[in-house]
N, C-alpha and C positions, 0 to 999 in steps of 0.2 A: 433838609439837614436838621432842622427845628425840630420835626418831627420825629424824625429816629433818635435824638437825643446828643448829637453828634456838634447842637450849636446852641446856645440859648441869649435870648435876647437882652443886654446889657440894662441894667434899669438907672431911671431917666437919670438917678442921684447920683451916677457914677459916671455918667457922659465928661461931666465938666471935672479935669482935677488938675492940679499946679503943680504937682510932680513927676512930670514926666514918664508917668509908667506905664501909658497907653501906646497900644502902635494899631495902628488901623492895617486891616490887611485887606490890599483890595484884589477883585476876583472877578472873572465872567464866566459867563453860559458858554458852553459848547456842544452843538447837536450836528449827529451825523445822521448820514442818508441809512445807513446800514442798520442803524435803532432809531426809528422815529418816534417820538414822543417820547426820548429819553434824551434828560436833560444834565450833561458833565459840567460839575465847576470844577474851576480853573483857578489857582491864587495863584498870582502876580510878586511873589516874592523879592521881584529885582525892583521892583516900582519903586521910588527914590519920593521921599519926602525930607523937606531942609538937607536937601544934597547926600544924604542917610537912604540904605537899605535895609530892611532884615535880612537879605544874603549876607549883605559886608561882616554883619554879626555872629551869623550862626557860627559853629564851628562844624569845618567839614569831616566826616566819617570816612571808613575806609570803603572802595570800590566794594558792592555786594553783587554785581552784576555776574554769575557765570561766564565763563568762554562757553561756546556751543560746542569743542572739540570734546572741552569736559564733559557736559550734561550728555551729548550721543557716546562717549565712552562709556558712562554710567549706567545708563539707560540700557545698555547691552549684557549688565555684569546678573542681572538677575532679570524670572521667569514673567515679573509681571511688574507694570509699570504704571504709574496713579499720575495723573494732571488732574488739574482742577481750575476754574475760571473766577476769580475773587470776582463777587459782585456789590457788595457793600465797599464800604469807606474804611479805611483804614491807612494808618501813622508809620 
């Protein structure tokens, strides 16, 4: 994540501050048998520190998720049809 520019490492002078305006977000690995030597993180959004989440904070957005009745509807209305497999990181 470092690497592709996607995270950068906090420096030392800002670890420590008295205002409250750090949230630590914590995360794990996840590897599947299907990609070996590929390694997915995972952030833990619900994780609860002093009883506090960043879920409980964020605010929720509206459903983005297609029905499948829709996307096979659509999918039928013209000659040629593009998929594509996100491979990078993205928000």
């Amino acid at each position: 994540m470092i690497d592709k520019g996607y995270a950068a490492k906090v420096p030392a002078d800002e670890l420590q501050r008295s205002d409250s305006a750090v949230w630590y977000l914590t995360y794990h690995g996840v590897t599947s048998e299907h990609k070996p030597g590929k390694l997915r993180v995972v952030f833990d959004c619900a994780a609860k520190f002093s009883n506090v989440s960043l879920n409980e904070h964020a605010l929720q957005g509206p459903n983005l998720t297609n029905k499948l009745v829709g996307v096979l509807m659509r999918f039928r209305q013209d000659p040629i049809a593009l998929m594509a497999d996100t491979e990078s990181m993205f928000h």
